[in-house]
Backbone as CSV, one residue per row, in Angstrom:
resi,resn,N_x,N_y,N_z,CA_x,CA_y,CA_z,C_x,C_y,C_z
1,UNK,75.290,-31.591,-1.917,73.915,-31.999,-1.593,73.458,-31.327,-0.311
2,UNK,74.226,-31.618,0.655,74.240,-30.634,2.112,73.905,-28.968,1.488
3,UNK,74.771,-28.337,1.021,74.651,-27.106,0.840,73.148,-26.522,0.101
4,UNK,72.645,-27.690,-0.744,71.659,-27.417,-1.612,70.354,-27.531,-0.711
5,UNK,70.402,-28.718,0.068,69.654,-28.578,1.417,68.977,-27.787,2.159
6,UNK,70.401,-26.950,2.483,70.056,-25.501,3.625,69.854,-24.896,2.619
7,UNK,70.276,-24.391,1.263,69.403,-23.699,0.249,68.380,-23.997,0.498
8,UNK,67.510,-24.665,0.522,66.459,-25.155,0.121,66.030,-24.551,1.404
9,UNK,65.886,-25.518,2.098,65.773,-25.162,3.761,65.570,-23.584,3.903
10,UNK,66.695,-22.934,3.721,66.477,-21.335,3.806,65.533,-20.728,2.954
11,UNK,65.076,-21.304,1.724,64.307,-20.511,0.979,62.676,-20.681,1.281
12,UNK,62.919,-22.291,2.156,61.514,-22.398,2.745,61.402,-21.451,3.645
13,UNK,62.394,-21.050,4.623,61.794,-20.441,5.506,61.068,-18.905,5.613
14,UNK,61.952,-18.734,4.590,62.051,-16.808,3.851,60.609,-16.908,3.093
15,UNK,59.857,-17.667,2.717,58.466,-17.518,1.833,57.517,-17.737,3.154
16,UNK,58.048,-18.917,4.125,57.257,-18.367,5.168,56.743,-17.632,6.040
17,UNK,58.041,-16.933,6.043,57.850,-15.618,6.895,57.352,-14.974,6.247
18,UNK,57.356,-14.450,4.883,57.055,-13.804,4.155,55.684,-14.106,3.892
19,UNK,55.152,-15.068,4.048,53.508,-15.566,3.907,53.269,-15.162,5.521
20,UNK,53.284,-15.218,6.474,53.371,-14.857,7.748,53.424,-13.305,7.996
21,UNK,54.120,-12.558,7.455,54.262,-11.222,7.595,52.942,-10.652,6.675
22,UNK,52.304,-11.168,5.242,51.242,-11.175,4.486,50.379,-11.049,5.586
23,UNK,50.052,-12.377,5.800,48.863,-12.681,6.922,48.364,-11.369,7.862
24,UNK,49.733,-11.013,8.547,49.641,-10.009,9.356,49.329,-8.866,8.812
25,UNK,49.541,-8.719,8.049,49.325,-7.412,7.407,47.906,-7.379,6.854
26,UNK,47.499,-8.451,6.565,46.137,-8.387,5.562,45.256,-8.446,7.160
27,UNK,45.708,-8.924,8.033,44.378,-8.695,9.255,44.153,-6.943,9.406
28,UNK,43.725,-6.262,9.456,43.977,-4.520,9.777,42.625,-4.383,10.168
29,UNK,43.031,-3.352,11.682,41.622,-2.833,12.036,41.381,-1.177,11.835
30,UNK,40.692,-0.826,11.573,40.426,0.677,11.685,39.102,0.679,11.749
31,UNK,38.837,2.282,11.702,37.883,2.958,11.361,36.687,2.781,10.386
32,UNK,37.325,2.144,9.587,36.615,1.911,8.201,36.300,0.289,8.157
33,UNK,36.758,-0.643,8.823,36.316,-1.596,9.247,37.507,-2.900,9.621
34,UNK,36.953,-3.765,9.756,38.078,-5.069,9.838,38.182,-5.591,8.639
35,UNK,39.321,-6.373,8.488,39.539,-6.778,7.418,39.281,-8.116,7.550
36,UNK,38.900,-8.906,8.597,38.822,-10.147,9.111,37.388,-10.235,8.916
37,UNK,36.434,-11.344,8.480,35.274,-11.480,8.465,34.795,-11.504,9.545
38,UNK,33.510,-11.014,9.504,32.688,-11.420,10.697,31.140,-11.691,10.575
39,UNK,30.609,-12.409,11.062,28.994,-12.569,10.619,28.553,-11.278,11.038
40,UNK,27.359,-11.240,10.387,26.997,-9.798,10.814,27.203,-8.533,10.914
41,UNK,28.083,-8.067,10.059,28.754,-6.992,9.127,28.579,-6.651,8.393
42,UNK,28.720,-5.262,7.862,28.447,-4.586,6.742,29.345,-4.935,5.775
43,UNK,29.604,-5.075,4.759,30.837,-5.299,3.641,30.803,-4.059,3.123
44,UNK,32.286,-3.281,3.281,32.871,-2.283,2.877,33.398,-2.253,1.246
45,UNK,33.285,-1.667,0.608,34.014,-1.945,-1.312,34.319,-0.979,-1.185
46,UNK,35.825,-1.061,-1.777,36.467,0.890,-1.776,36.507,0.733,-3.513
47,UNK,36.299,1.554,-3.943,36.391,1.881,-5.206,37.922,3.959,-5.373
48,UNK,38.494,3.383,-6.519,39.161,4.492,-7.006,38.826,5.195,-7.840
49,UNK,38.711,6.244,-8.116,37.980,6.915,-9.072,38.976,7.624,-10.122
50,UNK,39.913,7.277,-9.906,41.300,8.761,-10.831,41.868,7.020,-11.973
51,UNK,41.673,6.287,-11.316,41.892,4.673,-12.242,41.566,3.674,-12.489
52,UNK,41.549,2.487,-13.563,40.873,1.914,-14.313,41.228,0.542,-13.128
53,UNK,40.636,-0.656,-13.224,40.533,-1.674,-12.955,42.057,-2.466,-13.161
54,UNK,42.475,-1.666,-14.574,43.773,-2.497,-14.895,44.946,-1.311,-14.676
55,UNK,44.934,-0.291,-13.637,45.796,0.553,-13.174,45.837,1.711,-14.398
56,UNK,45.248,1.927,-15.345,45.061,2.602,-16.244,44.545,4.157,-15.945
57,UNK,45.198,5.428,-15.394,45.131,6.611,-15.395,43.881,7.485,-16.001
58,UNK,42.965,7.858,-15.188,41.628,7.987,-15.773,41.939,9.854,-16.320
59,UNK,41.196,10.506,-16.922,41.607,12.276,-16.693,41.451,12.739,-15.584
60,UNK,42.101,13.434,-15.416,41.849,14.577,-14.006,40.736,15.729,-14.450
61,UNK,40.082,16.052,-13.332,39.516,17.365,-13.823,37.709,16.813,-13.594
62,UNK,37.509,15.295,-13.576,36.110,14.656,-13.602,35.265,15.263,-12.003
63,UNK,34.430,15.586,-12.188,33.408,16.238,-11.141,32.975,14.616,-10.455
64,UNK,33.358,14.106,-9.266,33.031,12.915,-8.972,31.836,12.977,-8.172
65,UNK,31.500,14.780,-7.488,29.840,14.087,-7.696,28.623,14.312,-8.452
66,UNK,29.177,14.536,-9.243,28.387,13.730,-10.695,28.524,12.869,-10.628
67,UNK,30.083,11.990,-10.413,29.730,10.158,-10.579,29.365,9.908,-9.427
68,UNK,28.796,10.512,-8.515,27.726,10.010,-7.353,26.834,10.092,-7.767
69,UNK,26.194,11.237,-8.112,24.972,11.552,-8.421,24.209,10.655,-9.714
70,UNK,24.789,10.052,-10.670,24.954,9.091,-11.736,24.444,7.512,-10.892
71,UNK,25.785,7.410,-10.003,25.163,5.890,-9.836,24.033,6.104,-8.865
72,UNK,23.786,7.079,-7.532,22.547,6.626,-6.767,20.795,6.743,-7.677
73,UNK,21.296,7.784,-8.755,20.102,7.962,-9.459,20.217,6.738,-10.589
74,UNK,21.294,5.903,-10.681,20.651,4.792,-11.231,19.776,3.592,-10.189
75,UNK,19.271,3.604,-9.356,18.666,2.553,-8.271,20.232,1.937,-7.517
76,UNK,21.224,2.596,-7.279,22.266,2.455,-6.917,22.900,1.281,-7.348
77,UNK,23.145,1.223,-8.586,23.425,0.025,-9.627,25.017,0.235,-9.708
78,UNK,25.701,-0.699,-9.594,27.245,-0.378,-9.380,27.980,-0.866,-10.311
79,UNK,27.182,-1.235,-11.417,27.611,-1.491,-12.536,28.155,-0.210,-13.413
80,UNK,27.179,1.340,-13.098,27.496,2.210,-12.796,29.433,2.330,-12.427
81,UNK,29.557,1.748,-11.725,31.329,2.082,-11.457,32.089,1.424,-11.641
82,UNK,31.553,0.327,-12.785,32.449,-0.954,-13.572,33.828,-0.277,-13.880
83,UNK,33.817,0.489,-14.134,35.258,0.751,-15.264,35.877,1.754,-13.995
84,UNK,35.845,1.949,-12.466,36.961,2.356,-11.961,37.109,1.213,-11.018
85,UNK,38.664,1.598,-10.303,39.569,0.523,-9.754,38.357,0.144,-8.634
86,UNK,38.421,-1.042,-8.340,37.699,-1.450,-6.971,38.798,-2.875,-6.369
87,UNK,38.732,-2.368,-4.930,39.814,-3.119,-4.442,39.125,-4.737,-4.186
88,UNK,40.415,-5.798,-4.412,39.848,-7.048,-4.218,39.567,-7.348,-3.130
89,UNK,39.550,-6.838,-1.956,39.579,-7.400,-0.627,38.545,-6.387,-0.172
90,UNK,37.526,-6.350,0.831,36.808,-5.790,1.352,36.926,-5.540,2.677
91,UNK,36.324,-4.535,3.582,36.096,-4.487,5.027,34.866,-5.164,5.612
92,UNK,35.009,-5.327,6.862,33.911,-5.780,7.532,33.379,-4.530,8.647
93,UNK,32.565,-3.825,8.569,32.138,-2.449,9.712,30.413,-2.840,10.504
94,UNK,30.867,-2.626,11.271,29.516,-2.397,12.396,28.876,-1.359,12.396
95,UNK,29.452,-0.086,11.814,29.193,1.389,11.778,29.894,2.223,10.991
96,UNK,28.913,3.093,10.686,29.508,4.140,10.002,30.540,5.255,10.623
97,UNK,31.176,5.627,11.172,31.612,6.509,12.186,32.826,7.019,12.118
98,UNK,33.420,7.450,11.354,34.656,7.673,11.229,34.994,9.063,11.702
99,UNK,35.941,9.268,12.548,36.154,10.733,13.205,37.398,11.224,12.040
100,UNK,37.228,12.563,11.797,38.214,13.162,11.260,39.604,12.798,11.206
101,UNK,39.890,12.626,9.713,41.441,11.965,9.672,41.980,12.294,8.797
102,UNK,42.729,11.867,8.506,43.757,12.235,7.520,42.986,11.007,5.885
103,UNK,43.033,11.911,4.768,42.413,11.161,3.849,43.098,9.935,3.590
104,UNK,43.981,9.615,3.654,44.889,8.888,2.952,44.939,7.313,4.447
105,UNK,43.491,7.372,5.208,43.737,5.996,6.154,42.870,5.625,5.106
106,UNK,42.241,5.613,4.503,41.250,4.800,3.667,42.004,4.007,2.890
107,UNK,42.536,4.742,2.279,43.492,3.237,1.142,44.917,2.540,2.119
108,UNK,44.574,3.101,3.368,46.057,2.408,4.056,44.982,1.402,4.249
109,UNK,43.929,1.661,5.114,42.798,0.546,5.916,42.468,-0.663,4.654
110,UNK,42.734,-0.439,3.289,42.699,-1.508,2.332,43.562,-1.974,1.814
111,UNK,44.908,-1.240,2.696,46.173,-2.048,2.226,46.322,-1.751,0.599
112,UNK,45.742,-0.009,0.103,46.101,0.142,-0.865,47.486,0.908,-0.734
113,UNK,48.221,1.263,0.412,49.503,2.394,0.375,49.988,2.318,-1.094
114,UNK,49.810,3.002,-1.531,50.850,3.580,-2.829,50.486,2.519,-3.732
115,UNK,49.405,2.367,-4.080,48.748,2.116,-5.046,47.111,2.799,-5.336
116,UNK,47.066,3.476,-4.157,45.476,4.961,-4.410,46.095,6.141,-3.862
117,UNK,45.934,7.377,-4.568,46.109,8.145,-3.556,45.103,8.424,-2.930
118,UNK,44.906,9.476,-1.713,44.271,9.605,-1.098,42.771,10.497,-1.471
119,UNK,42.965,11.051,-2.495,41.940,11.893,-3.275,41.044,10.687,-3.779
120,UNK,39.524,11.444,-4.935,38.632,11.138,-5.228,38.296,9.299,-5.569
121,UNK,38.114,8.816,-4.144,38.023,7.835,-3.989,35.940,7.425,-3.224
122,UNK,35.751,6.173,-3.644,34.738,6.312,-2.909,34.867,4.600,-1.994
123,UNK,33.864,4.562,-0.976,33.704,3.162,0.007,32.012,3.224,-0.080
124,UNK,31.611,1.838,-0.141,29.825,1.448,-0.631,29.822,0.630,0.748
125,UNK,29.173,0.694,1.471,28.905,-0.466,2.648,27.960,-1.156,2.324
126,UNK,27.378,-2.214,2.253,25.957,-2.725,1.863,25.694,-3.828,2.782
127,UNK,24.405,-4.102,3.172,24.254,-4.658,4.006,22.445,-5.234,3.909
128,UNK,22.008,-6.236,4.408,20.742,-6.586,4.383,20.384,-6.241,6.085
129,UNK,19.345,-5.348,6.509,19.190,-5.033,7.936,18.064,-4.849,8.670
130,UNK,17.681,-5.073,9.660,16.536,-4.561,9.974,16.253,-3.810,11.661
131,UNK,15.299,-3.635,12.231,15.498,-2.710,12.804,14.912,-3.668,14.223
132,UNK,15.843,-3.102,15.818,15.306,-3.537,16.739,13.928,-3.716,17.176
133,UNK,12.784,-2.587,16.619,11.365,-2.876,17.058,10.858,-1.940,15.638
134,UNK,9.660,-2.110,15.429,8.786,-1.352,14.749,8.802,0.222,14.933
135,UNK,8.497,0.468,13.999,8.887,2.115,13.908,9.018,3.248,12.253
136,UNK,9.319,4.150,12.412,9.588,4.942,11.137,10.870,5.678,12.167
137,UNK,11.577,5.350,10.697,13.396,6.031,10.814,13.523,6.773,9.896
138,UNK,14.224,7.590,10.119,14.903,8.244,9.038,16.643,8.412,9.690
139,UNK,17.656,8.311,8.226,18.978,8.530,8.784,19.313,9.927,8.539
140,UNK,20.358,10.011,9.293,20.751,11.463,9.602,22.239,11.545,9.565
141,UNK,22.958,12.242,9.176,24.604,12.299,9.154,25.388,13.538,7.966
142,UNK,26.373,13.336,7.907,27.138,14.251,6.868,28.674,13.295,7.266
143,UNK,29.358,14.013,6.210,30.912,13.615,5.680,31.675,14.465,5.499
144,UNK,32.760,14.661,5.549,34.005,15.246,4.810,34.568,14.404,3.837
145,UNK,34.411,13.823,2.763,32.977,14.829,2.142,31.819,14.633,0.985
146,UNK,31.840,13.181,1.385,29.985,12.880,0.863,30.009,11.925,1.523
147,UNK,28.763,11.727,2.260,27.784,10.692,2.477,26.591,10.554,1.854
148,UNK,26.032,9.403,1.380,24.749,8.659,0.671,24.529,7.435,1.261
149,UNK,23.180,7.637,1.203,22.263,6.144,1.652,21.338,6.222,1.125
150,UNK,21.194,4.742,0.584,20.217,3.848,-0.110,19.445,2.744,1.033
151,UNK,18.000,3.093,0.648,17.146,1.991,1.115,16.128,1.174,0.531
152,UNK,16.395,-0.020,0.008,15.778,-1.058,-1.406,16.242,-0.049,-2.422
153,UNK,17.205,0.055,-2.880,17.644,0.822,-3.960,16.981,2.435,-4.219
154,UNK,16.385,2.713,-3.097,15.900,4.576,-3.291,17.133,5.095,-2.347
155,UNK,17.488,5.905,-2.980,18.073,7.237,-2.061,17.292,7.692,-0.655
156,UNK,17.895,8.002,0.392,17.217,8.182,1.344,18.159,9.609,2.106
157,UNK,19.088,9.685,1.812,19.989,10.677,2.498,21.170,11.041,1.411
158,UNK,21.472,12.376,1.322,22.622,12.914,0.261,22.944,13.965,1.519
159,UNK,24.112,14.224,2.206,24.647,15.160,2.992,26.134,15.344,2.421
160,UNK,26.598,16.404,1.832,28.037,16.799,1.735,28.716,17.783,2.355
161,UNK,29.722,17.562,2.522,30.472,18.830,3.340,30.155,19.926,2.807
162,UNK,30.392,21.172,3.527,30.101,22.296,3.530,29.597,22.826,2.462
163,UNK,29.778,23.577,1.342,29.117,24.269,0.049,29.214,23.020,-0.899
164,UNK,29.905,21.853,-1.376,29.537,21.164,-1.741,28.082,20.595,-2.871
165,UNK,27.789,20.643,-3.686,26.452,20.675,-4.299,26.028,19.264,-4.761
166,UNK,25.016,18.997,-4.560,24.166,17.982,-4.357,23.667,17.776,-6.252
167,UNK,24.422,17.195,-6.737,23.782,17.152,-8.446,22.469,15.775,-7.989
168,UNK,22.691,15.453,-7.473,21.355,14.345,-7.434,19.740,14.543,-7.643
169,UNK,19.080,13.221,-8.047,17.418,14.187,-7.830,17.220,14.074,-6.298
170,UNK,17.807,13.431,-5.773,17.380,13.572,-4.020,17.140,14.860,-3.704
171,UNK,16.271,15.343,-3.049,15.996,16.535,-2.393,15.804,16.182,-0.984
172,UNK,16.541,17.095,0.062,16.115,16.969,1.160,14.831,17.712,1.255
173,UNK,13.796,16.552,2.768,12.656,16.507,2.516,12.378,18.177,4.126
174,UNK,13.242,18.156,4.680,13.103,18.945,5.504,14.199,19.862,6.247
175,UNK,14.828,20.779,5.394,15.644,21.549,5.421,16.243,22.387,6.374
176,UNK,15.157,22.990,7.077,14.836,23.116,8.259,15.058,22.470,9.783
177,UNK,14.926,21.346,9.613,15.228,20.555,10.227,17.128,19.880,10.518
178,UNK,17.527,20.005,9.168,19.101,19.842,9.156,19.901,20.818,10.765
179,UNK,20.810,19.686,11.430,21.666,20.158,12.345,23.079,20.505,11.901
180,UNK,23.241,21.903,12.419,24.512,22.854,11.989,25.916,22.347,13.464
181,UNK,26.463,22.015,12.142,27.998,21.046,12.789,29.057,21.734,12.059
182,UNK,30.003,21.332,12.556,31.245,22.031,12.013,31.669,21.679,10.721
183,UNK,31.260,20.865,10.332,31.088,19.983,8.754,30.274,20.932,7.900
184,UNK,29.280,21.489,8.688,28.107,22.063,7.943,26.894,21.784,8.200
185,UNK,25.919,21.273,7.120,24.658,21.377,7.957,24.284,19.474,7.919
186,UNK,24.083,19.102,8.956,24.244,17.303,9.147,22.414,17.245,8.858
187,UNK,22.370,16.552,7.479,21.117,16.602,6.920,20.136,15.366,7.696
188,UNK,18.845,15.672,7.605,18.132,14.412,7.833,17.222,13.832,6.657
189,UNK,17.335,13.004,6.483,17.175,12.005,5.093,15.334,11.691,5.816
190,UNK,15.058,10.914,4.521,13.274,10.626,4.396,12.916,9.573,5.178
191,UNK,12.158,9.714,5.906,11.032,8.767,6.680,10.994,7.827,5.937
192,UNK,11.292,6.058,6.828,10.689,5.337,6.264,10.426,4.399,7.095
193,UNK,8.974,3.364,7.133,8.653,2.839,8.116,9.231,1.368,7.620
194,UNK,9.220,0.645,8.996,9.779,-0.935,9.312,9.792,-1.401,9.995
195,UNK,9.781,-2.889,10.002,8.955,-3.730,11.498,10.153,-4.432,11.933
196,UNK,10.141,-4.750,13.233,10.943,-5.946,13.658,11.221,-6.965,13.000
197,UNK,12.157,-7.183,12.513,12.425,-8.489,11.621,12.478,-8.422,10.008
198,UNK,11.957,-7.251,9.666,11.348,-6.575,8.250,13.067,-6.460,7.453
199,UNK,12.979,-7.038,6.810,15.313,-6.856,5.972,14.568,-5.878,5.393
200,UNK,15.801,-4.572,4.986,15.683,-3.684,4.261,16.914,-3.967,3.622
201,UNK,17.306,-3.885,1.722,18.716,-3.542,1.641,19.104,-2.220,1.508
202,UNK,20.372,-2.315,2.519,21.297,-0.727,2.788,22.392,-0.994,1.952
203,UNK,22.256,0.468,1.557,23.437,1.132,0.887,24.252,2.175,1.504
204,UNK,25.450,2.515,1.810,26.141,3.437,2.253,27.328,3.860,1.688
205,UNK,27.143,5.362,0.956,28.491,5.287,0.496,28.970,6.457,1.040
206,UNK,29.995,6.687,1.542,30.931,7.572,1.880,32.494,7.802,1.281
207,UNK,32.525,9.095,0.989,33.665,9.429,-0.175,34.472,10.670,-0.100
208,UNK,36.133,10.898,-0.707,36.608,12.671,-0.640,36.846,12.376,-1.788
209,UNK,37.006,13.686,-1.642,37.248,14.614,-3.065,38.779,14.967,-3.215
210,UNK,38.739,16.208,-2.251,40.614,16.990,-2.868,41.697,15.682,-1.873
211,UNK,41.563,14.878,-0.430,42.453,14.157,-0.556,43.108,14.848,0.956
212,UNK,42.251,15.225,1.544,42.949,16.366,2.833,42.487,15.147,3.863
213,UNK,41.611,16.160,4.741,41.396,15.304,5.952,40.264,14.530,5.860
214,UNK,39.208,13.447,6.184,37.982,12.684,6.025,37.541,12.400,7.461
215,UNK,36.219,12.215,7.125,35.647,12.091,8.402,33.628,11.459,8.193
216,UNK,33.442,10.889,8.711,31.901,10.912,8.378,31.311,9.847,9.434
217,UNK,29.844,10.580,9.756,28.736,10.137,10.324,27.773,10.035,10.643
218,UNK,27.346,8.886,10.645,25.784,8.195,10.023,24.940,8.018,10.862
219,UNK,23.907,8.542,11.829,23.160,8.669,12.359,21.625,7.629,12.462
220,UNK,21.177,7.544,12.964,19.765,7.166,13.228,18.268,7.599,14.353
221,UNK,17.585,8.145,13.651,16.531,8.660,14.914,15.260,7.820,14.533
222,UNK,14.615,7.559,15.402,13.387,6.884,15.313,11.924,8.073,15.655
223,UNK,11.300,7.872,15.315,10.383,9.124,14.860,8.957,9.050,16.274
224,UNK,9.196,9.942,16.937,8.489,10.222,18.440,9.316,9.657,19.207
225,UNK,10.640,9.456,19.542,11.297,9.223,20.329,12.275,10.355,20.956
226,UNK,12.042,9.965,22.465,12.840,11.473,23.136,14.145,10.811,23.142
227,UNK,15.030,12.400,22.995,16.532,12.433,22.888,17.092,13.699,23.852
228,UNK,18.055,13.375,24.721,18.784,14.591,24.845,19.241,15.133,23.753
229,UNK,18.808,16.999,24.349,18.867,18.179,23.648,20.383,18.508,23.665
230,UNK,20.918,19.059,22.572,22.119,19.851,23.050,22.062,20.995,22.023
231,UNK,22.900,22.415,22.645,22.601,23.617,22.407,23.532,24.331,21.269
232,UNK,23.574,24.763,20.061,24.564,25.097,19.077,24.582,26.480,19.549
233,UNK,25.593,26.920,20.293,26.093,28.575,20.905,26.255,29.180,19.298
234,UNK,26.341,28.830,18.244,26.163,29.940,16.846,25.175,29.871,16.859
235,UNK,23.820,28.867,16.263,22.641,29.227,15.898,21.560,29.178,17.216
236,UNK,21.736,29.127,18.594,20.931,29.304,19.158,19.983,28.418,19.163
237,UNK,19.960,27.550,18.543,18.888,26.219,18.537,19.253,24.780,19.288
238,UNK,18.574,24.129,19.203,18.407,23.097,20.052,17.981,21.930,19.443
239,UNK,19.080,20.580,19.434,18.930,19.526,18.263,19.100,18.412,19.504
240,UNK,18.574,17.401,18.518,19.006,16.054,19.069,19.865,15.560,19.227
241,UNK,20.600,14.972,20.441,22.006,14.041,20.230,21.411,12.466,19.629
242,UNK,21.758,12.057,18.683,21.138,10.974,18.404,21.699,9.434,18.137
243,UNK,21.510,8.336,18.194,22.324,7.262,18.251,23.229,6.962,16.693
244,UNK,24.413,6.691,16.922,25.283,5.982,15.871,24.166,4.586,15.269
245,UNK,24.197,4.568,13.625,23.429,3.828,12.842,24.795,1.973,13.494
246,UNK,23.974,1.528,14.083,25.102,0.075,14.105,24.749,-1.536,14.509
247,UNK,25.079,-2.404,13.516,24.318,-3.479,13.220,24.822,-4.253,14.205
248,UNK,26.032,-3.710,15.477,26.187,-4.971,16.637,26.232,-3.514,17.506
249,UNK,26.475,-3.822,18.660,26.531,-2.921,19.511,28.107,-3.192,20.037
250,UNK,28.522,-1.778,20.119,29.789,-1.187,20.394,30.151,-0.089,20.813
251,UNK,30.899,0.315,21.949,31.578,1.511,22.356,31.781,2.413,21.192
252,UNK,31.541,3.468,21.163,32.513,3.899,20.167,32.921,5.782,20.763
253,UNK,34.172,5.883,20.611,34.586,6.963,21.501,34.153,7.949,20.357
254,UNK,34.312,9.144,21.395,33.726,10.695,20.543,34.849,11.170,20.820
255,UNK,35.464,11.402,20.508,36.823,12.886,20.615,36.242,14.113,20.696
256,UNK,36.299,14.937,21.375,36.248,15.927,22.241,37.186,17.319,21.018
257,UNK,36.986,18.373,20.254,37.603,18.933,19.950,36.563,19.656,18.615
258,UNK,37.367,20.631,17.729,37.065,21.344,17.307,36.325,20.939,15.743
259,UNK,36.729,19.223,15.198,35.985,18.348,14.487,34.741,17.456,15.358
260,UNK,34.947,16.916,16.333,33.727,16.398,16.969,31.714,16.851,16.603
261,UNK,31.206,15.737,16.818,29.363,15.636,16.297,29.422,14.990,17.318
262,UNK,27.998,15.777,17.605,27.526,14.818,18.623,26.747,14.173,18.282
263,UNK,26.380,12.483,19.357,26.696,11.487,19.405,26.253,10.659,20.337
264,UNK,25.172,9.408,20.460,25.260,8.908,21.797,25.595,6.757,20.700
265,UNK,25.422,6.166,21.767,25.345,4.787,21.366,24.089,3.542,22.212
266,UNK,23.090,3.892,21.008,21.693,2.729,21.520,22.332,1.585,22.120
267,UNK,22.198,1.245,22.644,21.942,-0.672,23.421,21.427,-1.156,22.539
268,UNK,20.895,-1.272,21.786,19.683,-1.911,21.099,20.064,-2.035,19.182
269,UNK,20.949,-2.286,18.950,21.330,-2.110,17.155,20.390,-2.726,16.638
270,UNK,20.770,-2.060,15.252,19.647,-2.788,14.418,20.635,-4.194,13.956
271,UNK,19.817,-5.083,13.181,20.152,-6.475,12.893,20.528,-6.821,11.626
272,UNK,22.162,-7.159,11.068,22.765,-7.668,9.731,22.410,-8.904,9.464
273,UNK,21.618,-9.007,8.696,21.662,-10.576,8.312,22.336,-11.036,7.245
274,UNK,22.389,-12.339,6.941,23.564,-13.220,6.281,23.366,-13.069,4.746
């Protein structure tokens, strides 16, 4: 009876730790967001694209942005991506901002290790938001290697890494205007006006392809507003440094090096509501 006891006894303790070591593990912070709720956050959905919902091996060889270009030109309907894997647990992000990394933190940051690889995967942020004061915005950013944003279900921004091709009907509205980064050319998406207090719903999806390094960031300029200039020594022109898109306000470091965008951080975020 004694012996069956400390059996017992021991097997409680081993599921506890083991529920304890869970715990710990399911808290994770990165780049891509917290895993811990927070009011006022974006909700992150990673979706897999190479497999089915029930671990089921999709073909290789699928052009995934076409299956971008598919769901934002459906009114960004995500029913659209019913039939690939989407993870049960979500992130919580303040920002879009991810500095160049290695592809494969995305499914670590969801606690998928070795159950995604690091290739043609995508993350949807969505969020209800609105903006510190009245104004017309447009967002601005690029990825390694797609970024998209949705505003009330229109497309508002398609930027992909370098040669990359845009199957979408989105057209950028001012081409010209796009800032040349080491990514390529960091597009600026369509004007749209909004008041203090005004919810817009956001969409954000950011995604790779071959599975190398990732990186992406999401911008915001407000339209007649001055910005420090900074100077591109290849093209000789002169762009805006402009604020990180972010629904609380936060530090967020720039790394200094041969992936680095520039970058500043408003005081002033725009507002997640519930």
């Amino acid at each position: 009876m004694i012996i069956k006891l400390r059996t017992t006894l021991a097997c409680l303790i081993l599921v506890s730790s083991a529920g304890r070591a869970q715990d710990q593990e399911a808290d994770r912070d990165s780049a891509f967001g917290s895993s811990r709720k927070t009011a006022g956050s974006m909700l992150g959905i990673f979706y897999d694209l190479k497999q089915t919902q029930k671990r089921q091996a999709l073909p290789d060889g699928v052009n995934h942005l076409q299956t971008l270009a598919e769901f934002i030109d459906s009114g960004w309907d995500e029913s659209v991506l019913s039939h690939f894997f989407r993870a049960t647990k979500p992130l919580y992000a303040t920002e879009v901002l991810i500095p160049s990394m290695s592809a494969e933190a995305a499914p670590e940051a969801y606690g998928l290790t070795g159950i995604v690889k690091p290739a043609h995967w995508f993350v949807i942020y969505k969020a209800q938001v609105s903006p510190p004061e009245d104004g017309v915005y447009r967002f601005v950013g690029i990825a390694d290697d797609v970024l998209a944003v949705g505003v009330n279900g229109k497309t508002a921004l398609v930027s992909l890494f370098g040669g990359h091709r845009n199957y979408s009907q989105w057209q950028e509205p001012a081409p010209n205007e796009s800032i040349p980064v080491w990514a390529g050319k960091m597009k600026r998406g369509d004007w749209f006006a909004c008041k203090q207090g005004q919810i817009i719903d956001l969409d954000v999806l950011i995604g790779e392809i071959p599975g190398n390094l990732f990186g992406a960031w999401l911008l915001i300029e407000k339209q007649g507003a001055t910005y420090t200039m900074f100077s591109d020594p290849k093209s000789g022109g002169r762009y805006p440094v402009l604020p990180v898109f972010q629904v609380k306000f936060k530090p967020v470091p720039n790394p200094h090096g041969d992936h680095s965008i520039p970058f500043t951080v408003s005081p002033t975020p725009w507002i997640c509501h519930p």
